[in-house]
C-alpha positions as CSV (number, residue, x, y, z in Angstrom):
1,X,3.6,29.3,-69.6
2,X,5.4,25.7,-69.5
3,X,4.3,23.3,-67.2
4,X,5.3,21.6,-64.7
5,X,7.3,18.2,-64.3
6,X,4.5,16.8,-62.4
7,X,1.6,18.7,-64.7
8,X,3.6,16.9,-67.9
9,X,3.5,13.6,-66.0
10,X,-0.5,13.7,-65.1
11,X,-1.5,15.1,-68.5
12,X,0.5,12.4,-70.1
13,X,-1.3,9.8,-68.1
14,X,-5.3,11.6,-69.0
15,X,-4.4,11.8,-72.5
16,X,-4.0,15.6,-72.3
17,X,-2.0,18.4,-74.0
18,X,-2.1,19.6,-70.6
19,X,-3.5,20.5,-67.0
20,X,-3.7,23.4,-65.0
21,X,-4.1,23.2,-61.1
22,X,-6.5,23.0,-59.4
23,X,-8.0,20.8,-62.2
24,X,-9.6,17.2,-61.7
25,X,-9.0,14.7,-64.3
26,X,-8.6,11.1,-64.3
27,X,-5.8,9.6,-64.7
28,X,-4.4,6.1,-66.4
29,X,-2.7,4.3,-63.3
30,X,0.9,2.6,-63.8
31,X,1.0,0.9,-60.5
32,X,-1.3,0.3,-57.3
33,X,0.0,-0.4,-54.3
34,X,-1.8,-1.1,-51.0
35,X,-0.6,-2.9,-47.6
36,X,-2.2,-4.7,-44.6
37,X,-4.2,-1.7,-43.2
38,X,-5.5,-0.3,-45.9
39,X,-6.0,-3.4,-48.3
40,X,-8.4,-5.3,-46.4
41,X,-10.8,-2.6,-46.5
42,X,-10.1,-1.2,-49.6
43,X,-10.8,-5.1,-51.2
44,X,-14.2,-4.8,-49.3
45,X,-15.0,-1.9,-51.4
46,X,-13.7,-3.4,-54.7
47,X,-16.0,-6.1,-53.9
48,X,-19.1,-4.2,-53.0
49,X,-19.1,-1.7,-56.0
50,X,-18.0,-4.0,-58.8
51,X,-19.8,-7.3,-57.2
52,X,-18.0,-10.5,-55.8
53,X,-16.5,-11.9,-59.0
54,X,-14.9,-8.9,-60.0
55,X,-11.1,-8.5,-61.2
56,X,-8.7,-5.6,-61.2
57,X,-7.9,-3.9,-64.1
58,X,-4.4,-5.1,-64.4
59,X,-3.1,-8.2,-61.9
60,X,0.6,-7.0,-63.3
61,X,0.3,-3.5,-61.9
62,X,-0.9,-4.0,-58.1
63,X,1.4,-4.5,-55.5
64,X,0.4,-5.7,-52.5
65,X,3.4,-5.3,-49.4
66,X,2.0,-6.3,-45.4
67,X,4.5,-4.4,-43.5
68,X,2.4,-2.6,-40.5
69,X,0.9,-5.6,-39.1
70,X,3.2,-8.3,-39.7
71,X,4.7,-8.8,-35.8
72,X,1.9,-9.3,-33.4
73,X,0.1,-11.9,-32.0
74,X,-3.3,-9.9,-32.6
75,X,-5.4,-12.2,-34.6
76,X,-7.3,-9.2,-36.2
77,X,-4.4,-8.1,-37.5
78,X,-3.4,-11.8,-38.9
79,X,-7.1,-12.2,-40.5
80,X,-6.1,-8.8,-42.8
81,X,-2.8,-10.4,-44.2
82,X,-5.2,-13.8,-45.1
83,X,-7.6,-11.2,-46.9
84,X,-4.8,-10.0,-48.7
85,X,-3.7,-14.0,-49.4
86,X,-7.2,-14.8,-50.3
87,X,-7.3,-11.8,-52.8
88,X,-4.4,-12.1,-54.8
89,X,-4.7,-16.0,-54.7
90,X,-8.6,-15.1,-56.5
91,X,-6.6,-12.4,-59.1
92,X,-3.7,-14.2,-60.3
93,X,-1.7,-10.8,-59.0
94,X,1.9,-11.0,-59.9
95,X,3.5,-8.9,-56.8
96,X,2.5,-10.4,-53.3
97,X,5.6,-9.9,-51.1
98,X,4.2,-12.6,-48.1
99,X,5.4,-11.7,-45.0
100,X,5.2,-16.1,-44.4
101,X,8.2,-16.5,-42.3
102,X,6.3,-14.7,-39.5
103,X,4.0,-17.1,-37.0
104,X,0.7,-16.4,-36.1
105,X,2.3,-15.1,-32.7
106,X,4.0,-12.6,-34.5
107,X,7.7,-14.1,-34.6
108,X,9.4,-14.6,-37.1
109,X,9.2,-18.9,-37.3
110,X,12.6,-20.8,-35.9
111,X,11.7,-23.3,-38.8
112,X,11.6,-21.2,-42.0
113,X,14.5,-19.2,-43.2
114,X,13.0,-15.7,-43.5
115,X,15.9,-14.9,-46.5
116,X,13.7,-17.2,-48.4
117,X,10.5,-15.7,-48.4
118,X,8.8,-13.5,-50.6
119,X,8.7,-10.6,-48.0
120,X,10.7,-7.2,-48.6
121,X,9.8,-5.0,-45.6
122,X,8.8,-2.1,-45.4
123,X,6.4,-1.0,-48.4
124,X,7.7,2.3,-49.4
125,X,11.0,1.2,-49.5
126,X,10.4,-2.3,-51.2
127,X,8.6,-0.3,-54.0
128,X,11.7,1.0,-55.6
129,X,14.1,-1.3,-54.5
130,X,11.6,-3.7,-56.8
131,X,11.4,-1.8,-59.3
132,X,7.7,-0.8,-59.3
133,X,8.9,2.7,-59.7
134,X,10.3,4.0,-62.6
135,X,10.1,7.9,-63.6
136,X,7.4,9.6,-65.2
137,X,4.8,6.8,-63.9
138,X,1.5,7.6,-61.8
139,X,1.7,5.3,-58.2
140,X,-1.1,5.1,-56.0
């Protein structure tokens, strides 16, 4: 029996023939995107399982887009978007889209012009419309 679109697509990316479902296999990643709730934490454990110095794989295939906590005046939320800042400054990574228009009371700043930032809203939209998906690649 053929496979699937999505079976051809994940045994392409193991180095496969093929997979069946229900199967676990690992899988070569084209992209990895994260955001301002889960990349704080998600750096944390980066850090604690490949120690403090660590880098990612590939600094031209992660994506990090802040889009849940950009317009608030909660400082906790404002301290995740500097992890994210502090991260890809330490990783050389290619694809920040900085939200840096926005104050830290969660306006956007009368003072910068918000067409000339690096921020492209909302994260599963910006993906695409980026072009950090293309068909037949794995995206986490």
């Amino acid at each position: 029996m053929g496979q699937t679109l999505t079976e051809k697509i994940l045994a392409n990316h193991s180095g496969r023939d093929s997979v069946t479902p229900g199967e676990n296999v690992w899988v070569n990643v084209d992209v990895l995107m994260t955001h301002d709730v889960c990349g704080p934490g998600t750096i944390g454990v980066f850090r604690k399982h490949f120690g403090p110095d660590a880098k990612v794989f590939d600094s031209e295939k992660v994506v990090i887009i802040p889009d849940h906590y950009i317009f608030t005046a909660d400082l906790h939320a404002h301290r995740n978007i500097d992890i994210l800042r502090t991260f890809v400054k330490e990783q050389g990574l290619k694809y920040f889209y900085d939200p840096d228009f926005v104050e830290s009371e969660g306006f956007p700043s009368p003072y910068k012009d918000p067409t000339a930032t690096q921020y492209k809203g909302v994260c599963h939209v910006a993906l695409p419309e980026e072009g950090h998906t293309r068909p037949g690649e794995i995206l986490l």
